[in-house]
Structures are given as structure tokens and as C-alpha cells.
ROSE-4610 file (N, C-alpha, C; in Angstrom, 1 decimal, always signed):
// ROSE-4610
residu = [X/X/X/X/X/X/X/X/X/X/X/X/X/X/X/X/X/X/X/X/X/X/X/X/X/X/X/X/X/X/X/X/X/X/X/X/X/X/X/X/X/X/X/X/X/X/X/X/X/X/X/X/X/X/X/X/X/X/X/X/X/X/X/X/X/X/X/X/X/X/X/X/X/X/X/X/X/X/X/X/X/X/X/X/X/X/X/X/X/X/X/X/X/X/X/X/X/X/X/X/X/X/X/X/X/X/X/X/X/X/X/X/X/X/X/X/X/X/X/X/X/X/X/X/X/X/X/X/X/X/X/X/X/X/X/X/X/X/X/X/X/X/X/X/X/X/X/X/X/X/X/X/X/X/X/X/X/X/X/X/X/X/X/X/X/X/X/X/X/X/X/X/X/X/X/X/X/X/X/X/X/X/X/X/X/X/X/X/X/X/X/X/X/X/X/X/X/X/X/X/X/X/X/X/X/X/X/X/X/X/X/X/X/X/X/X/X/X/X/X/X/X/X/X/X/X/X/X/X/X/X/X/X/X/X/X/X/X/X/X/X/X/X/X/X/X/X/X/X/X/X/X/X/X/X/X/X/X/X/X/X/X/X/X/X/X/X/X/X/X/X/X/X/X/X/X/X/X/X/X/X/X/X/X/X/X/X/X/X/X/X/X/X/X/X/X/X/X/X/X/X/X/X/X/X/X/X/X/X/X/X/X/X/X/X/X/X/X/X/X/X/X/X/X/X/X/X/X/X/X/X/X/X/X/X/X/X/X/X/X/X/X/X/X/X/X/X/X/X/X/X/X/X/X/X/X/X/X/X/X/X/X/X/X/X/X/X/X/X/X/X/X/X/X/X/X/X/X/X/X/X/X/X/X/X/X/X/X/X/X/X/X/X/X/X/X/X/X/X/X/X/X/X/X/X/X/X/X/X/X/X/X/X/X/X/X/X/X/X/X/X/X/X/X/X/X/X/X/X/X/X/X/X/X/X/X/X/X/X/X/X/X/X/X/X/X/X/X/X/X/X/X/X/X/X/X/X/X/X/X/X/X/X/X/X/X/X/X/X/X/X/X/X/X/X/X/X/X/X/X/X/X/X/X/X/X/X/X/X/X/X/X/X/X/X/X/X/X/X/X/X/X/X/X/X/X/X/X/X/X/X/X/X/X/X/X/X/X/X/X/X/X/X/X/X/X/X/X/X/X/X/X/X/X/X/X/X/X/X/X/X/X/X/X/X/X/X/X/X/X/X/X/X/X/X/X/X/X/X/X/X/X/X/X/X/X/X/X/X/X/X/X/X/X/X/X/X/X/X/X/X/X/X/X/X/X/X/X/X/X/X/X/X/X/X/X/X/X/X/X/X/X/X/X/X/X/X/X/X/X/X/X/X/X/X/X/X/X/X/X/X/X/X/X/X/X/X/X/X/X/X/X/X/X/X/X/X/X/X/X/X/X/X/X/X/X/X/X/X/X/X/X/X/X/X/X/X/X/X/X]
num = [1/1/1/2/2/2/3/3/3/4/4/4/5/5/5/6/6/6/7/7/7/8/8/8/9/9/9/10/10/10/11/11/11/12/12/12/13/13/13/14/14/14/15/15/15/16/16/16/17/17/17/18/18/18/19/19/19/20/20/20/21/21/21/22/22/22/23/23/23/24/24/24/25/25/25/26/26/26/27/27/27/28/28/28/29/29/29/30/30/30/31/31/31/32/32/32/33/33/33/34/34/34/35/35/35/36/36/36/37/37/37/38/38/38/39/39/39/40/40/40/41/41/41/42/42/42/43/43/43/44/44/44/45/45/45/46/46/46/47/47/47/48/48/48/49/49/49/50/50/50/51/51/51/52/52/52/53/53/53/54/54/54/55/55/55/56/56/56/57/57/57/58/58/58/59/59/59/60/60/60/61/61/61/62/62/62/63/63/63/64/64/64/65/65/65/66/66/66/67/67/67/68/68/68/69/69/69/70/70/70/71/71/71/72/72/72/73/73/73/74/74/74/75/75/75/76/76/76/77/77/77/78/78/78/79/79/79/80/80/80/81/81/81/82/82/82/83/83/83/84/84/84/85/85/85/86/86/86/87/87/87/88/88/88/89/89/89/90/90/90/91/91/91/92/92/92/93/93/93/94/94/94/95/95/95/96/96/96/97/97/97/98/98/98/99/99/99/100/100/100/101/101/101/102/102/102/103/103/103/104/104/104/105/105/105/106/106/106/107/107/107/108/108/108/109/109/109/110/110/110/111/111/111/112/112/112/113/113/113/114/114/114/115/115/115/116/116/116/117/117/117/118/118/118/119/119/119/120/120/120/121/121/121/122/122/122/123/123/123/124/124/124/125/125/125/126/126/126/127/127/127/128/128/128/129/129/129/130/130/130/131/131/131/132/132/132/133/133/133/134/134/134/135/135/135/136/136/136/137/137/137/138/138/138/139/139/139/140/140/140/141/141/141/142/142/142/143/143/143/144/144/144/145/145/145/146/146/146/147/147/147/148/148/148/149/149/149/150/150/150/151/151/151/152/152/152/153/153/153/154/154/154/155/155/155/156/156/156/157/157/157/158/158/158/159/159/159/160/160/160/161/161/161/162/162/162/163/163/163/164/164/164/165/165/165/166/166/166/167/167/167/168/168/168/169/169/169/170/170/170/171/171/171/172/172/172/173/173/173/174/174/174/175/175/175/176/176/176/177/177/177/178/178/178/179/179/179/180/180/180/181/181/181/182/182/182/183/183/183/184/184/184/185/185/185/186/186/186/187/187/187/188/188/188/189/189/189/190/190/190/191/191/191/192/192/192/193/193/193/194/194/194/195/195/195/196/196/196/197/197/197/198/198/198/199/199/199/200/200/200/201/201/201/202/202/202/203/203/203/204/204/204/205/205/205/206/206/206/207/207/207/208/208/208/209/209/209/210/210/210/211/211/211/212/212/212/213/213/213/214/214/214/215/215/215/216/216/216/217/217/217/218/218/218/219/219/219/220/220/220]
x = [-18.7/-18.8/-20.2/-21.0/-22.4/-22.5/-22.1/-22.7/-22.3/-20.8/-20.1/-21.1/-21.7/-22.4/-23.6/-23.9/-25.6/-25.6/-24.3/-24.3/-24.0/-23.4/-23.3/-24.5/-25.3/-26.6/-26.3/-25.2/-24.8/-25.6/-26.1/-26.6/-25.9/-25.6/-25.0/-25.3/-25.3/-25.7/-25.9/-26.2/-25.8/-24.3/-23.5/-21.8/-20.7/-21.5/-20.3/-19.9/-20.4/-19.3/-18.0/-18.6/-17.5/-16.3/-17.2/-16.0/-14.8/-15.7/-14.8/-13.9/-14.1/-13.3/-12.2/-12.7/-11.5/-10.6/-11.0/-9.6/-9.0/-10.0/-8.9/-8.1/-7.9/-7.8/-8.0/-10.3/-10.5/-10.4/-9.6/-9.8/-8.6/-7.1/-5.7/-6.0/-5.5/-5.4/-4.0/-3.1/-1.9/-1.6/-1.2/-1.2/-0.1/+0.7/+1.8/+1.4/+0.2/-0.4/-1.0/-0.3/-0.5/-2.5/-2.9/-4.3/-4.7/-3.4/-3.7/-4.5/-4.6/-5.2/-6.6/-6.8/-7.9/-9.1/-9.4/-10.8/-10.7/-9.7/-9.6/-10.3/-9.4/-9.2/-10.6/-11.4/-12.6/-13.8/-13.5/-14.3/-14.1/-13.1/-12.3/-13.3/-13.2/-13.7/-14.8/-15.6/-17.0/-17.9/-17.4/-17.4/-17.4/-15.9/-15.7/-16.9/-17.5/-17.8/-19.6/-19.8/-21.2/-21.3/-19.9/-20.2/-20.4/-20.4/-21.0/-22.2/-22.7/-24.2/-25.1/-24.1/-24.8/-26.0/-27.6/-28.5/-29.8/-28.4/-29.8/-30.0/-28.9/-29.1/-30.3/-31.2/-31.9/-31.5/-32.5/-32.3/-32.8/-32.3/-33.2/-32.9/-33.3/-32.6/-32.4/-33.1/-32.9/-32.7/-31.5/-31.5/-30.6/-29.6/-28.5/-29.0/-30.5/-30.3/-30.8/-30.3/-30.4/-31.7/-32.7/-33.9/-34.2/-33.2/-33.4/-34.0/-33.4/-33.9/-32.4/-32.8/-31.9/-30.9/-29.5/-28.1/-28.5/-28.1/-28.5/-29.7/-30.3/-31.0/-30.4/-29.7/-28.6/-28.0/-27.6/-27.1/-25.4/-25.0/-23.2/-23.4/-22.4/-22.6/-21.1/-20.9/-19.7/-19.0/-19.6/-18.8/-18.1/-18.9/-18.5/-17.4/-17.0/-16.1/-15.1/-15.1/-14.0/-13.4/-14.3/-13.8/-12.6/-13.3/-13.1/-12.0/-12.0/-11.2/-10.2/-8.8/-7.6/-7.6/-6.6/-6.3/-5.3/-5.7/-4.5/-4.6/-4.3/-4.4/-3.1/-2.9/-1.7/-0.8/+0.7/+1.5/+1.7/+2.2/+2.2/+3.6/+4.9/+5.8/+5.6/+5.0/+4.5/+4.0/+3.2/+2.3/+3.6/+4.4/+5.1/+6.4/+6.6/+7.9/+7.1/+5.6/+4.9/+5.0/+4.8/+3.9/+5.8/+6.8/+8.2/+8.0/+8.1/+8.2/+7.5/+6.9/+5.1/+5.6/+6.4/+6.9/+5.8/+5.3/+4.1/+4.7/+5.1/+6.0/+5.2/+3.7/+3.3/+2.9/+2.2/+1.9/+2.9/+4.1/+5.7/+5.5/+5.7/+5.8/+4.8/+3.9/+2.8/+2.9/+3.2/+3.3/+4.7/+5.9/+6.9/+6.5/+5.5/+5.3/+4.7/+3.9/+3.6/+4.6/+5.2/+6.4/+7.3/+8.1/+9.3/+8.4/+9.4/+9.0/+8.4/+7.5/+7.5/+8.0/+8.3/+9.6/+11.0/+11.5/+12.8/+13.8/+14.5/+15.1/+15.7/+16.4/+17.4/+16.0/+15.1/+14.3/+13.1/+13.4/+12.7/+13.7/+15.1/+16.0/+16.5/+15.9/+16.3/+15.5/+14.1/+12.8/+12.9/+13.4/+13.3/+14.6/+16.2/+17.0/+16.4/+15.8/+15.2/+14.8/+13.5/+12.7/+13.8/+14.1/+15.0/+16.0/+16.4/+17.2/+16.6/+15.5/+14.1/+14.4/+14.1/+13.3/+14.4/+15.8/+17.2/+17.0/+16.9/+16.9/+15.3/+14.9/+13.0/+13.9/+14.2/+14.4/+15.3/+16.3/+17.5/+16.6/+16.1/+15.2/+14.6/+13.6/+12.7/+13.4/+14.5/+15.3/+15.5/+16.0/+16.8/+15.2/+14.4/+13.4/+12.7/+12.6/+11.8/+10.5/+9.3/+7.9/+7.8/+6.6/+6.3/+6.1/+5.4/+4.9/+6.6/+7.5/+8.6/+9.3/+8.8/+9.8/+9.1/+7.8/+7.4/+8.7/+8.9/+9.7/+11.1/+11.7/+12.9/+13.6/+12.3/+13.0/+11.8/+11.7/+10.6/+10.1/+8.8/+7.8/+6.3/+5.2/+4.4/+3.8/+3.1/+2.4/+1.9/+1.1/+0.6/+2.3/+3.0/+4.0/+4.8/+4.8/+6.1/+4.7/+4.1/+3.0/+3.3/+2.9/+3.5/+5.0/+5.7/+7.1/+7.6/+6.8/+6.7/+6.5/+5.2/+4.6/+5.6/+6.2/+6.9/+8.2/+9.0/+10.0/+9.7/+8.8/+8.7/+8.5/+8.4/+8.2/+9.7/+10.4/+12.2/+12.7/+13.9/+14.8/+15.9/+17.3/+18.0/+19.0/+19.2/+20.0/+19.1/+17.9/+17.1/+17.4/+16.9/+17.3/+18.4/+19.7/+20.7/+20.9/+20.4/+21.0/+19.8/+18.8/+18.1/+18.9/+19.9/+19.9/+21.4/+22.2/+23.2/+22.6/+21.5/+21.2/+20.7/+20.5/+19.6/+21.4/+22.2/+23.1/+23.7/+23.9/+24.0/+23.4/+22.0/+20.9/+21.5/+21.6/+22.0/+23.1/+24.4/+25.6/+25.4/+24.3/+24.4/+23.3/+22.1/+21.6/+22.5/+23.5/+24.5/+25.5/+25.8/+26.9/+27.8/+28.1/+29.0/+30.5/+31.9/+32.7/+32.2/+31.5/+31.8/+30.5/+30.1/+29.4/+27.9/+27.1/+26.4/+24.7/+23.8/+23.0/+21.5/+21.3/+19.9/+19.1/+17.5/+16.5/+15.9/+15.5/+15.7/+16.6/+17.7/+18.5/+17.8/+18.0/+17.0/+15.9/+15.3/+13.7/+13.9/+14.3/+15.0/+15.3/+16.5/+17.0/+16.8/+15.5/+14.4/+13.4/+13.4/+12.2/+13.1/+14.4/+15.0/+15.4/+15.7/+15.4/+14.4/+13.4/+11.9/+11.9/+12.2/+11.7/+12.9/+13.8/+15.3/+15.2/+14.4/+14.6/+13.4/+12.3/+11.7/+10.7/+10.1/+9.3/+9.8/+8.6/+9.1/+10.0/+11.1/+11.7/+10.9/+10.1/+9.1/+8.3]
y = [-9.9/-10.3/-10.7/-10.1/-10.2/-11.5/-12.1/-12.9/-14.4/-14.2/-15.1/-15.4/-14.6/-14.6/-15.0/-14.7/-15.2/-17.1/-17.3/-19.0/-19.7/-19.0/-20.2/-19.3/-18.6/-18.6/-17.4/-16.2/-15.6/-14.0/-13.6/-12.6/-11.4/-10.2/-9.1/-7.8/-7.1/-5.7/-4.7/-3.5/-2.4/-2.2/-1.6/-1.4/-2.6/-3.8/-4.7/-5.4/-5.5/-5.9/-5.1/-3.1/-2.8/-2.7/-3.0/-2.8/-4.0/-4.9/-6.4/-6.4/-6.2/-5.7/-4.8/-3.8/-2.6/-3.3/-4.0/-4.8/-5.7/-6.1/-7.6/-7.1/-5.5/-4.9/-5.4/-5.3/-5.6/-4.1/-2.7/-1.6/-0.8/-2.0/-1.5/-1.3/-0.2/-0.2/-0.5/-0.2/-0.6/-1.8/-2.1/-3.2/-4.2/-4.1/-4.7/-5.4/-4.7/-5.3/-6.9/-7.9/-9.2/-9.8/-9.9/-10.3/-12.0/-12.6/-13.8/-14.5/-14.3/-15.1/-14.1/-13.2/-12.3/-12.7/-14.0/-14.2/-15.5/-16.5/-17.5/-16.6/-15.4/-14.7/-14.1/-14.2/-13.4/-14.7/-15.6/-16.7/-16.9/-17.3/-17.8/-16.5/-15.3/-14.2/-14.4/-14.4/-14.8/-16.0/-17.0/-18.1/-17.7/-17.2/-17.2/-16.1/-15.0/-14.1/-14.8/-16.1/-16.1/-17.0/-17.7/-18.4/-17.5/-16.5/-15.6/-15.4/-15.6/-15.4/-17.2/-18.2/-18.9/-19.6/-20.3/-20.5/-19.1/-17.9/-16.7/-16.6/-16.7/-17.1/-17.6/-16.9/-17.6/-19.0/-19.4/-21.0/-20.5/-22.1/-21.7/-20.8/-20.2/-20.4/-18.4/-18.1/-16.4/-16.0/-16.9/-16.4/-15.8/-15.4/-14.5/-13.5/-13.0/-11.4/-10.5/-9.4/-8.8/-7.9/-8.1/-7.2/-6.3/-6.3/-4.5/-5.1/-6.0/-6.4/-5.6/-5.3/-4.7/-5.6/-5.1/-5.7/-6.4/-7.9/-8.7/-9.6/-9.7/-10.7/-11.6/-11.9/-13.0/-12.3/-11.0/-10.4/-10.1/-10.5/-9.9/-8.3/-7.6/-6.2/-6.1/-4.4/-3.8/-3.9/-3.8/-4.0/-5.4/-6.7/-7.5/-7.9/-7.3/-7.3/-6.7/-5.6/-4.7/-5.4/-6.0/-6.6/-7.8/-8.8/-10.2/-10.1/-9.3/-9.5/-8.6/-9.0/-8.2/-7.9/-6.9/-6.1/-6.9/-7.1/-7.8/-7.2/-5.9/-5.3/-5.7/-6.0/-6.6/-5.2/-5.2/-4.5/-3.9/-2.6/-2.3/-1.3/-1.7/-1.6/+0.2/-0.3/+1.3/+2.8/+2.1/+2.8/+3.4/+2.4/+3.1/+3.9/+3.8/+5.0/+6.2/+6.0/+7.4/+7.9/+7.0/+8.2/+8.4/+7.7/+7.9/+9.7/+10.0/+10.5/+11.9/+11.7/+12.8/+13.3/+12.2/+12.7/+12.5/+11.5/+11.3/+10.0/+10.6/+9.7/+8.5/+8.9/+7.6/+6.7/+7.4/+6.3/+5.6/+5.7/+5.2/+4.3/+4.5/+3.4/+2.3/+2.9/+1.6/+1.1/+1.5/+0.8/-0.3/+0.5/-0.6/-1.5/-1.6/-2.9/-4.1/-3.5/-4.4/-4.8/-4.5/-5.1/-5.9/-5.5/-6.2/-7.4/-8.4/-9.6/-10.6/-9.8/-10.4/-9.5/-8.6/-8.1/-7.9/-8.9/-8.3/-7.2/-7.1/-5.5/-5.3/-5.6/-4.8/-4.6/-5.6/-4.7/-3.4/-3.0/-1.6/-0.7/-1.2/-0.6/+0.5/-0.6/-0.4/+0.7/+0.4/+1.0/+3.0/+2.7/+3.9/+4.8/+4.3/+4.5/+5.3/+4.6/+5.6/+6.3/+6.5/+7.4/+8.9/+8.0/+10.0/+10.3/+9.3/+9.9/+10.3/+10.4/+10.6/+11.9/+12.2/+13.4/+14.2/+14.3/+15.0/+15.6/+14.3/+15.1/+16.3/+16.0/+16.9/+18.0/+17.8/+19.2/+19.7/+19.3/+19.9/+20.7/+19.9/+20.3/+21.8/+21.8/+22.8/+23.8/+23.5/+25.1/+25.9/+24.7/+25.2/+26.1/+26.3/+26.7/+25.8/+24.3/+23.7/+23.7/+23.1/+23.0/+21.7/+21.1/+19.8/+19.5/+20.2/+20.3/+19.8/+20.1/+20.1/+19.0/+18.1/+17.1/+15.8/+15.9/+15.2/+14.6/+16.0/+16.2/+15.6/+16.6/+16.5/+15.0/+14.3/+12.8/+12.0/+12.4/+11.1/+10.5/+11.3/+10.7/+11.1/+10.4/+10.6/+11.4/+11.9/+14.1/+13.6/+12.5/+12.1/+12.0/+11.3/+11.2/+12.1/+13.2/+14.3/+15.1/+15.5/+15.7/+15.6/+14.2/+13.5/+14.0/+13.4/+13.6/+14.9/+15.8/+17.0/+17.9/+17.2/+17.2/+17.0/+15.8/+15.0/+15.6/+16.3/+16.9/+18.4/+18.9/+20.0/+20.1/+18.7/+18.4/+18.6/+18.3/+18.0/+19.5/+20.1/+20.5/+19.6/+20.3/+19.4/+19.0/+19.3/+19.3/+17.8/+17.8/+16.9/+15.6/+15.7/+14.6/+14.2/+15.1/+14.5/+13.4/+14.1/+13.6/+12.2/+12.4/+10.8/+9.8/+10.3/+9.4/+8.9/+9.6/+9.2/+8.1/+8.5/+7.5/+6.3/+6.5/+4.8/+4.1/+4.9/+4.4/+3.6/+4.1/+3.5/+2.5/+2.5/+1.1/+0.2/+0.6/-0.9/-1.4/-0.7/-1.3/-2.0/-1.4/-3.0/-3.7/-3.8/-4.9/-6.2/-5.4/-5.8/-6.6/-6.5/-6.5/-6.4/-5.4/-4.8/-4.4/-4.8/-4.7/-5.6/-6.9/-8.0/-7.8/-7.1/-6.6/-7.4/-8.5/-9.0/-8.6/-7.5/-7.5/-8.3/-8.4/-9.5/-8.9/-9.9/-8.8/-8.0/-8.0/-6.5/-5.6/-5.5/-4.0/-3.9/-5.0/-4.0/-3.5/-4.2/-3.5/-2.3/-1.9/-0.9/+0.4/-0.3/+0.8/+1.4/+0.7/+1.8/+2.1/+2.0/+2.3/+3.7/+3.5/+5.1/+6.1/+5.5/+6.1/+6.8/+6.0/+6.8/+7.9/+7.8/+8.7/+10.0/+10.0/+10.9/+11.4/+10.9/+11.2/+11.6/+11.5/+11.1/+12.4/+12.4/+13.6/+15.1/+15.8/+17.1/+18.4/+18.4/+19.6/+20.6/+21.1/+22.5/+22.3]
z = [-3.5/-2.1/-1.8/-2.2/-2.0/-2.4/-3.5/-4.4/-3.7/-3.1/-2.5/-1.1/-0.5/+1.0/+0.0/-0.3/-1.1/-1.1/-1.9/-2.5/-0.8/-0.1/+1.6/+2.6/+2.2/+2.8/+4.3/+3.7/+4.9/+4.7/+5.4/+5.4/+5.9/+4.9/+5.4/+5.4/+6.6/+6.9/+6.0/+6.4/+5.5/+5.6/+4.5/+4.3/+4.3/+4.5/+5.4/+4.2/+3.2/+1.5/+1.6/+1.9/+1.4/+2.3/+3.4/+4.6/+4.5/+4.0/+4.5/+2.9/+2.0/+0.6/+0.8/+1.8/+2.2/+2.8/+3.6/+4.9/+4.6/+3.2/+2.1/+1.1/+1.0/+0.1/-1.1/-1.7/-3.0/-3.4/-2.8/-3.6/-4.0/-3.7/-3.9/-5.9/-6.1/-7.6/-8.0/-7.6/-8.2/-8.5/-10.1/-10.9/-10.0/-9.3/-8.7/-7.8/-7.1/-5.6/-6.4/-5.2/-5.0/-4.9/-5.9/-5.7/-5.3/-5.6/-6.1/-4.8/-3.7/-2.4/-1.9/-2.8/-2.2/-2.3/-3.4/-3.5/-2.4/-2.1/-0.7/+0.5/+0.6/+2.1/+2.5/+1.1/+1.4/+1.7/+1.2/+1.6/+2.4/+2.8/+4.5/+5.5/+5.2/+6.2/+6.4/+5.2/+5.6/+6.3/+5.7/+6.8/+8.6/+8.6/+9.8/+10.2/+9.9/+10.2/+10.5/+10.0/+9.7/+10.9/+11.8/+12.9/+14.0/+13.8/+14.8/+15.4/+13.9/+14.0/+13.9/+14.3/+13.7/+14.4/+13.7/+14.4/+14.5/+14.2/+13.7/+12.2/+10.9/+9.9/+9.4/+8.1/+8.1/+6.9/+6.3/+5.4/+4.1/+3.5/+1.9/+1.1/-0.2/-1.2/-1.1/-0.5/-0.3/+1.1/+1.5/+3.3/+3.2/+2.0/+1.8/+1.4/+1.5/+1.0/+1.9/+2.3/+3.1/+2.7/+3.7/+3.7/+4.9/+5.1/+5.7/+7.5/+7.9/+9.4/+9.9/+11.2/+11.7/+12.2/+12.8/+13.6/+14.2/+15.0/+15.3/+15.2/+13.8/+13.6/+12.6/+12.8/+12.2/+11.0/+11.0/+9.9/+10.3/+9.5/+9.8/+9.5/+10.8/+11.0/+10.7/+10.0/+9.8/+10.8/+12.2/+13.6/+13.9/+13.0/+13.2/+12.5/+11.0/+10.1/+11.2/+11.8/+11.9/+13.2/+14.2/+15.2/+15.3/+14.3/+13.5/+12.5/+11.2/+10.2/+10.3/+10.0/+10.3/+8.9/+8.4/+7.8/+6.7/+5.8/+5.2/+3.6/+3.7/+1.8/+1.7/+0.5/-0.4/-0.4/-0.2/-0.5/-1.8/-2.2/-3.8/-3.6/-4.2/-4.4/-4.9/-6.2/-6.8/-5.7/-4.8/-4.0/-2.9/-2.6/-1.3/-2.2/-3.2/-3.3/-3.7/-4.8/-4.8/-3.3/-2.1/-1.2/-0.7/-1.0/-0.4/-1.2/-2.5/-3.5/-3.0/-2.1/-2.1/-0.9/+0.4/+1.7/+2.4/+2.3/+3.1/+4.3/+5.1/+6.3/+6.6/+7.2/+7.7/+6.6/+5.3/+4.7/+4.3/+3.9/+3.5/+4.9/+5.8/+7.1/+6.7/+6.4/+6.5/+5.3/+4.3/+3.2/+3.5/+3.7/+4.0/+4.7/+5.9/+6.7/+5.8/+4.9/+4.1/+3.4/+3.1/+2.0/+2.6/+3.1/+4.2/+4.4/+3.9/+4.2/+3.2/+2.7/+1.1/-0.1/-0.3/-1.6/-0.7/-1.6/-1.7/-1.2/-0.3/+0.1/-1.7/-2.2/-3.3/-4.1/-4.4/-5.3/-4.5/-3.4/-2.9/-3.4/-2.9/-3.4/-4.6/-5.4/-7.0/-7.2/-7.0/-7.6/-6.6/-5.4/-4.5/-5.1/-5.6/-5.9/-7.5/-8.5/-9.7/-9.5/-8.3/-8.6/-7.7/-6.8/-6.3/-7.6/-8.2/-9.6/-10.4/-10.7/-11.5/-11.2/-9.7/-9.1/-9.1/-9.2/-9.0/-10.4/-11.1/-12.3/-13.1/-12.7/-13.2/-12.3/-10.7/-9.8/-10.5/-11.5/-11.6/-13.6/-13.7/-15.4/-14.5/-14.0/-13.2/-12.8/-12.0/-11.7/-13.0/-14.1/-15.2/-16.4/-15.4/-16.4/-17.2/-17.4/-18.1/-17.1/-18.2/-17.6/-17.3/-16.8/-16.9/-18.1/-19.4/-20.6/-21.0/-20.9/-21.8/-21.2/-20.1/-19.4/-20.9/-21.3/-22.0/-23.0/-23.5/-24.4/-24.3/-23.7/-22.8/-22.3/-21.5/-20.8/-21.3/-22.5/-23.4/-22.4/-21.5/-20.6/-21.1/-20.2/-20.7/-19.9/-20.5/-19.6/-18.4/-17.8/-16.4/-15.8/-16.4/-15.3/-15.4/-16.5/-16.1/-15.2/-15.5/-14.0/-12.8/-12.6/-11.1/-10.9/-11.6/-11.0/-10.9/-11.4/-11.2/-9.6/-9.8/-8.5/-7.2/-7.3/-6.8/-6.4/-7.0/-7.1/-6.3/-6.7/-5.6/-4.0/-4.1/-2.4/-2.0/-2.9/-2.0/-2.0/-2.0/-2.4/-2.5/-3.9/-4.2/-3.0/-2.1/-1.3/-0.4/+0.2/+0.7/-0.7/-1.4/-2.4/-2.3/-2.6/-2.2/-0.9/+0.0/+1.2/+1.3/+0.7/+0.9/+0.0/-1.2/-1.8/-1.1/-1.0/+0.1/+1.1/+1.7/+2.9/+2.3/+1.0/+0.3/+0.0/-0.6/-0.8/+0.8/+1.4/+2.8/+3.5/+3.2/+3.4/+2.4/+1.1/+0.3/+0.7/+1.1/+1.5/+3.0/+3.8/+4.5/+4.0/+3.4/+2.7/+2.2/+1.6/+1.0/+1.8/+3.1/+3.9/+3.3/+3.0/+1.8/+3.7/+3.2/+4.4/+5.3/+5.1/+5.9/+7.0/+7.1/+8.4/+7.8/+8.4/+8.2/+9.1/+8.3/+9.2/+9.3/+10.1/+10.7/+10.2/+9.7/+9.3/+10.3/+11.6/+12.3/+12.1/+11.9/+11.8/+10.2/+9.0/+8.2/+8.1/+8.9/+9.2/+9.4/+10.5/+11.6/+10.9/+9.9/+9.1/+7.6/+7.3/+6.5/+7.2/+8.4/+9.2/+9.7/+9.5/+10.0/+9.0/+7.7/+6.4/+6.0/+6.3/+5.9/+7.1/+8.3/+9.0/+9.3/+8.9/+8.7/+7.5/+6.4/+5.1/+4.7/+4.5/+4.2/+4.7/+5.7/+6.5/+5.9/+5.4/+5.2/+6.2/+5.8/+7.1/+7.1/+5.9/+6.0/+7.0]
């Protein structure tokens, strides 16, 4: 980021690389998340961020490096990123069934907003559908006395993810799993317009936005 503000002569604060990386999400890890427009979006940001200041800017071949003058002497401020640059971290398919998985309500909402609309409803579907069959089964391995050590074994996984899913499965009871996976069954049949019934993409918004929040939130 630095290096990009260096070559168009834009000078930036203390924090405001990482801030303006955080809101482009340059710090999504999950291999799935969409990178491909992140190095455009961050040129595009800075630009716009540097007509802010423009005319205080200094020139010449080191007017990009920040020597320690304070806010407002033509330096882009964290305040300025946060006011200016909207929020645009790439969606990660992976990311929202872990936090579905973990029962982490809001972050599931906010991950689905990013999805809807660019993935696919049947492929949330698909992917949310495994992992509660994943987790029915580890919950149903776990009652029966197996360890995480033995799911390795057991469902030929690898020790981080019989771990996780481990993890993962204690959040539910089998009964809660059940009844989420009933309700995913129910979301795909109208995804599906399965009986004719044709729904708009508002009612599907709607109705994993009432999935997640009926299913999803810990009863404990």
C-alpha cells in the first residue's frame, strides 16, 4: 500500500495503510475470498483519498514518504480512510459456515451479506448442508465416546479439522442440529421453487436471514 502511495506522490499518516487494507479486505485469509479487484480498489481509494488533500501534498520524488508532520499537512489521515472508503472485504464462503458452525449469529449475518448476490444460493446450500452433516455425525462419534484424536482415524480427517469440527459440534446439541438441518432443508425447497411456488430474491434474502437467526443463535 505504502509503495502504491509512494509511485502517485500521496502521503500517508500514521496507521492509514493498515486501516485502508482492513476495509479492502487485504487481511481476509480464507483461500476462497475473491482477491481479484483488490489491488484496482486500492488504487482507486487512494487516489480518491489524496483529492482531499490536494494542493497540501508535497512534490518530487520523496513527497510520498511520510516524515512524521502531523494530520493535516497534506497527509491522508486514518479518519480520512474511515470517513471516505466504504467497506468492501471480499466474501469467504469458508468463513461464513465456520462462524454458522461456531453459532456466531452476527458474524453469519454479516458474512451472508456479503455473499448473497455474488455466490450462488445452492452453492451456500451445499457447503452449509455438509458441514451440519459433518457436525451430526462427530456429535453423534462424541456421545458414542470417541475423541477428537480418533475422528482422525475414524472419518480419515486431518487432526486440525477433527479439532475444529470438534470444537464445532459442541456448540449444538443433536437435537439443535437436527432442527437446523430440517430448516436448510426447507430454504433449499424454496431456493428451489420446489411445488411451483416461485420465490423473489428478497424472500431469499429474508429467509436465510431467518435461518441464521432461528437456527443459528445459541439457545444456551
Amino acid at each position: 500500500m505504502e509503495h502504491r502511495a509512494r509511485e502517485r506522490g500521496i502521503t500517508l499518516g500514521p496507521g492509514v495503510a493498515r486501516e485502508l487494507a482492513t476495509r479492502i479486505g487485504g487481511f481476509v485469509n480464507e483461500n476462497d475470498a475473491d482477491r481479484r479487484q483488490q489491488s484496482r480498489i486500492a488504487v482507486m481509494e487512494l487516489e480518491k483519498l489524496a483529492l482531499r488533500h490536494a494542493g497540501e501534498q508535497g512534490t518530487g520524488a520523496g513527497a510520498g514518504n511520510w516524515t512524521g508532520d502531523p494530520p493535516g499537512n497534506g497527509a491522508v489521515t486514518v479518519d480520512d480512510v474511515r470517513e471516505l472508503v466504504a467497506e468492501a472485504v471480499p466474501g469467504s464462503v469458508w468463513a461464513f459456515v465456520d462462524a454458522v458452525a461456531m453459532r456466531q449469529r452476527a458474524r453469519s449475518l454479516e458474512l451472508l451479506e456479503r455473499l448473497l448476490g455474488s455466490t450462488p444460493e445452492p452453492v451456500l446450500l451445499a457447503v452449509l448442508h455438509r458441514r451440519l452433516r459433518e457436525l451430526i455425525e462427530v456429535a453423534d462419534r462424541l456421545g458414542s465416546g470417541e475423541t477428537p484424536g480418533s475422528l482422525v482415524r475414524s472419518m480419515r480427517l486431518q487432526p486440525f479439522r477433527a479439532e475444529t469440527l470438534a470444537r464445532q459440534a459442541r456448540a449444538w446439541t443433536v437435537g439443535e442440529l437436527d432442527a437446523a438441518l430440517e430448516g436448510l432443508l426447507e430454504l433449499d425447497a424454496l431456493v428451489k421453487g420446489v411445488g411451483g411456488a416461485v420465490a423473489g430474491d428478497a424472500a431469499v434474502r429474508l429467509a436465510f436471514d431467518l435461518w441464521v437467526a432461528d437456527r443459528v443463535a445459541s439457545g444456551g
